[in-house]
C-alpha positions in Angstrom: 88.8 -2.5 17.1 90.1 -6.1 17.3 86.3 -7.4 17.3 85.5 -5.2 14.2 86.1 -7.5 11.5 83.6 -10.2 13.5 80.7 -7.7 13.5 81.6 -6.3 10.1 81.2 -10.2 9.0 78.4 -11.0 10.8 76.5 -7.7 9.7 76.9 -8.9 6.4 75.9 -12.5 6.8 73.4 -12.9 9.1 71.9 -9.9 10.4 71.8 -8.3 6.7 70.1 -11.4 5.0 67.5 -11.9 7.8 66.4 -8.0 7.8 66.4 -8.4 3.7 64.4 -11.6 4.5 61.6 -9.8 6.6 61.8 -7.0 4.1 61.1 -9.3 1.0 58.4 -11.1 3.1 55.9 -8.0 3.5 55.9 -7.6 -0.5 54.7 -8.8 -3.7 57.1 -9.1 -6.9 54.6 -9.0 -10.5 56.0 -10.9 -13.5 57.3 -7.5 -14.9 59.3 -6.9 -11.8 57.6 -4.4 -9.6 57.4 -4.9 -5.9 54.8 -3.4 -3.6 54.0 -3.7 -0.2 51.6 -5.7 0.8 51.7 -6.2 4.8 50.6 -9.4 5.9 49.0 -10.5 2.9 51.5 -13.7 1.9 51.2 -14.7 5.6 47.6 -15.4 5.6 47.5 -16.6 2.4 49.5 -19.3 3.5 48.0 -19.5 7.3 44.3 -19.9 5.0 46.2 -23.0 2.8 45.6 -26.4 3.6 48.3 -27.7 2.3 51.1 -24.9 4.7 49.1 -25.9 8.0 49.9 -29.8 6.6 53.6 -28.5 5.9 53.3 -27.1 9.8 52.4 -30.6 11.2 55.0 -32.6 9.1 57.5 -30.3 10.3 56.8 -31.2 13.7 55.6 -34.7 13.2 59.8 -34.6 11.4 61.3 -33.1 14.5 59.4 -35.2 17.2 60.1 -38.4 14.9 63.8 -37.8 14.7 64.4 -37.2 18.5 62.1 -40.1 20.1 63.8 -42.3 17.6 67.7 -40.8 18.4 67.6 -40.0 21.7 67.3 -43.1 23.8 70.3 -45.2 21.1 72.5 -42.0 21.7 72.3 -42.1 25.7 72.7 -46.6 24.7 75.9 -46.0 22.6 77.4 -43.5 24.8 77.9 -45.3 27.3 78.9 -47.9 25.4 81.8 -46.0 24.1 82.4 -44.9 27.5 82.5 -47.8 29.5 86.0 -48.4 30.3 85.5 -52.3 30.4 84.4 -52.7 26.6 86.8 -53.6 24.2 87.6 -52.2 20.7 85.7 -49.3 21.9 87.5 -47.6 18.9 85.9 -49.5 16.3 82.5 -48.4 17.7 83.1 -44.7 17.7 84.0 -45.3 14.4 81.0 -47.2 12.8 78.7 -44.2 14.9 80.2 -41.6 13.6 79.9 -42.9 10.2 76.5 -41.5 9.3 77.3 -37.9 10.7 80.7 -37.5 8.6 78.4 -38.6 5.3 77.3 -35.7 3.0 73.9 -35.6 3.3 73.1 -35.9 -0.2 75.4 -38.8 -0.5 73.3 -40.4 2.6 69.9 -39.3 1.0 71.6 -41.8 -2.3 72.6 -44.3 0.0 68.3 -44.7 1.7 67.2 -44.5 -2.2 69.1 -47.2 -3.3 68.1 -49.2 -0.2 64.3 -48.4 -0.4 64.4 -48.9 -4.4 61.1 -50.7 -5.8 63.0 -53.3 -8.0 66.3 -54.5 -6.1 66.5 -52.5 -2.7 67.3 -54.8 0.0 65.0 -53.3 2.8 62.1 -53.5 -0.4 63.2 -57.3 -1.0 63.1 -57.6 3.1 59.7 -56.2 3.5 58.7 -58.5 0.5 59.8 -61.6 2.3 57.8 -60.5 5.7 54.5 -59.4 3.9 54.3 -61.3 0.8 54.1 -57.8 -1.6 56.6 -55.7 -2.7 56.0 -52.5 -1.5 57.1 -48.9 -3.2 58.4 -47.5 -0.8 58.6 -43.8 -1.5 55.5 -44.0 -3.3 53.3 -44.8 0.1 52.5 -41.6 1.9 53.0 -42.9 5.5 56.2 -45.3 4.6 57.4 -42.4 2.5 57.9 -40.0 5.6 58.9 -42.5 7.8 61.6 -43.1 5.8 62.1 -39.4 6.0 62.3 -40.0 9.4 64.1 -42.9 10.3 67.2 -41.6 7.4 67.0 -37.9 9.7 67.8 -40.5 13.0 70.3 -42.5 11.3 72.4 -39.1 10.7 71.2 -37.4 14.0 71.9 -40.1 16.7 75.5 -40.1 16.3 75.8 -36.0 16.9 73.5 -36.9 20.6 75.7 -39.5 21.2 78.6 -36.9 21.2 77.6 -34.7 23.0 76.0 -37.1 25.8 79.5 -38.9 25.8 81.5 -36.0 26.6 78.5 -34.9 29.8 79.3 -38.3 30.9 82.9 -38.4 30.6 82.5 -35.9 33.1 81.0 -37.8 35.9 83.2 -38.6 38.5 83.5 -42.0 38.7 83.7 -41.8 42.2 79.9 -41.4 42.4 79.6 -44.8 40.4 81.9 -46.9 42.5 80.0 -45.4 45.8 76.4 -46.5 44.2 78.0 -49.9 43.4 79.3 -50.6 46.9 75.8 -49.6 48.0 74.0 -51.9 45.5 72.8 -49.9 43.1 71.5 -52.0 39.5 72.7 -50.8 36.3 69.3 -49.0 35.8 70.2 -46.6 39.2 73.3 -45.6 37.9 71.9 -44.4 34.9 68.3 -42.6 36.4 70.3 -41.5 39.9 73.5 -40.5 38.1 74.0 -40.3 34.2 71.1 -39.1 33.4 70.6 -35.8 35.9 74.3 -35.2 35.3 73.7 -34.8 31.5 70.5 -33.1 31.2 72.3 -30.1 30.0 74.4 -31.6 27.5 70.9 -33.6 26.6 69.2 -30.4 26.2 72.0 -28.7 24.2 72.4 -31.2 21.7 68.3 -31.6 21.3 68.2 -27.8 20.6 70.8 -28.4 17.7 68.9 -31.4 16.6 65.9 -29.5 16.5 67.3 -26.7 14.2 69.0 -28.9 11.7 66.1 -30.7 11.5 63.4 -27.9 11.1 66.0 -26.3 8.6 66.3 -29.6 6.7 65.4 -29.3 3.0 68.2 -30.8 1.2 67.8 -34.7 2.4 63.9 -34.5 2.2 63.9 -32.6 -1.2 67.2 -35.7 -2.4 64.4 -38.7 -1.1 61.1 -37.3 -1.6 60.8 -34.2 -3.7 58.1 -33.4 -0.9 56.2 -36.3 -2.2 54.2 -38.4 -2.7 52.1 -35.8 -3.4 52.4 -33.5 -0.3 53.0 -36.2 2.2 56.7 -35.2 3.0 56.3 -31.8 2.0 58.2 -30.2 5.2 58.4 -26.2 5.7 61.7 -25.9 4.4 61.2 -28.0 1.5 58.2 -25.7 1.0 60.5 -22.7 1.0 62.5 -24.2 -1.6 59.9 -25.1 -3.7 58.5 -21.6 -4.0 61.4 -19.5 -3.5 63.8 -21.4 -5.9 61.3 -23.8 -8.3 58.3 -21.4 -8.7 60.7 -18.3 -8.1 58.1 -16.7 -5.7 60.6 -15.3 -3.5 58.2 -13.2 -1.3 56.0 -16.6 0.1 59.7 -18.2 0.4 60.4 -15.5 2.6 57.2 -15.4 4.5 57.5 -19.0 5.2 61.1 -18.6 6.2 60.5 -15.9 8.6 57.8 -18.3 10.1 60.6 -20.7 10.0 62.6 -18.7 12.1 59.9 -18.1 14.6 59.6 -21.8 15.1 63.2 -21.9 15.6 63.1 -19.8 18.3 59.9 -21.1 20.3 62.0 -24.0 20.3 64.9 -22.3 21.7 63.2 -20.6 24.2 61.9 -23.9 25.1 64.8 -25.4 25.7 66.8 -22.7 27.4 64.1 -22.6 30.1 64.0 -26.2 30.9 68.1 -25.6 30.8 67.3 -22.8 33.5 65.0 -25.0 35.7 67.6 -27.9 35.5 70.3 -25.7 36.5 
């Protein structure tokens, strides 16, 4: 009785919308309103589209870019903030957890006015290195790395948490025994840190993973998807056709194969979790 209200709550939003989700996904809506069933028909339609399987790989090209670039500065700037001899180690949690308290969109306004094509400053930069001024978010491969690099400034700081508090757990017991015995910096962190917070590694990567598969609101703020289809990422794919075109049953089919892709990637990670543990 006392968990009631819990289910009741997330009957009604979760389990409900994802059932209504799958539901909406195996039909087709006309222009004058009626739905039929239509099995798997908007799934191969998309599976047959160039343009989805090129959604597919920026989605993962997104999710491997983000992580490569936020992992190995989280695991640097948490032990920074840990490391009882550094000073002002206040100020630093600070500044790091700048770009996860920012709104998203407001971040997504903060990269466009650095990578604008008249008076940016990272435009004016590049200028002074290669002699042109580039447009930034017009160039398909500078346009998704910017993408990228904006997911990293905004995910590294949510790592960097989570690895802080694993190692906040190590005894430092097992640090000042590795010292006495010689052990270089580099030991402490492969011998020690680093197998002592592979769960907490793991755990945050998995979130990271899902925010960033599920990220359509900073990639639609930068890019619109574009140029073109260069940034065009699954979920900013669902958008487009659920909530621009109003095609609500591809939306849906691409959404359910967004879901499966979440959970690969959850499975994934829950089994190397297993094998670690």
């Amino acid at each position: 009785m006392f968990l009631a209200p819990t289910v009741v709550l997330v009957l009604l939003f979760l389990v409900l919308p994802i059932i209504s989700g799958i539901v909406i996904s195996f039909q087709q809506t006309t222009l004058s309103g009626e739905t039929s069933f239509v099995g798997f028909d908007n799934f191969k339609l998309l599976f047959r589209e160039e343009r989805f399987l090129n959604n597919l790989r920026l989605s993962l090209i997104y999710v491997l870019g983000n992580l490569v670039l936020s992992v190995p500065l989280a695991y640097f700037a948490a032990i920074l903030i840990t490391s009882p001899e550094m000073r002002g180690i206040s100020i630093f949690r600070a500044i790091f957890l700048l770009p996860f308290i920012t709104a998203p969109v407001v971040s997504s306004v903060i990269f466009l006015s650095l990578t604008d094509a008249s008076s940016g400053p990272i435009t004016l930069l590049l200028q002074q290195i290669t002699g042109t001024r580039p447009v930034i978010l017009a160039d398909p491969n500078l346009a998704m790395w910017t993408v990228i690099i904006h997911s990293f400034w905004r995910s590294f700081s949510f790592i960097m948490l989570f690895l802080a508090a694993g190692i906040a757990t190590v005894p430092t017991e097992l640090y000042e025994a590795a010292r006495v015995d010689g052990a270089s910096s580099w030991h402490l962190f492969s011998k020690i840190t680093f197998p002592l917070t592979k769960i907490h590694l793991a755990l945050s990567m998995l979130i990271i993973t899902m925010w960033t598969l599920q990220d359509a609101e900073t990639v639609y703020a930068l890019t619109r998807g574009g140029p073109g289809y260069s940034t065009e990422v699954l979920a900013v794919r669902l958008f487009k056709d659920a909530f621009v075109n109003f095609n609500l049953n591809l939306g849906a089919a691409i959404g359910i194969i967004l879901l499966i892709i979440s959970i690969l990637f959850m499975i994934i990670y829950l089994r190397l979790m297993r094998v670690e543990t």
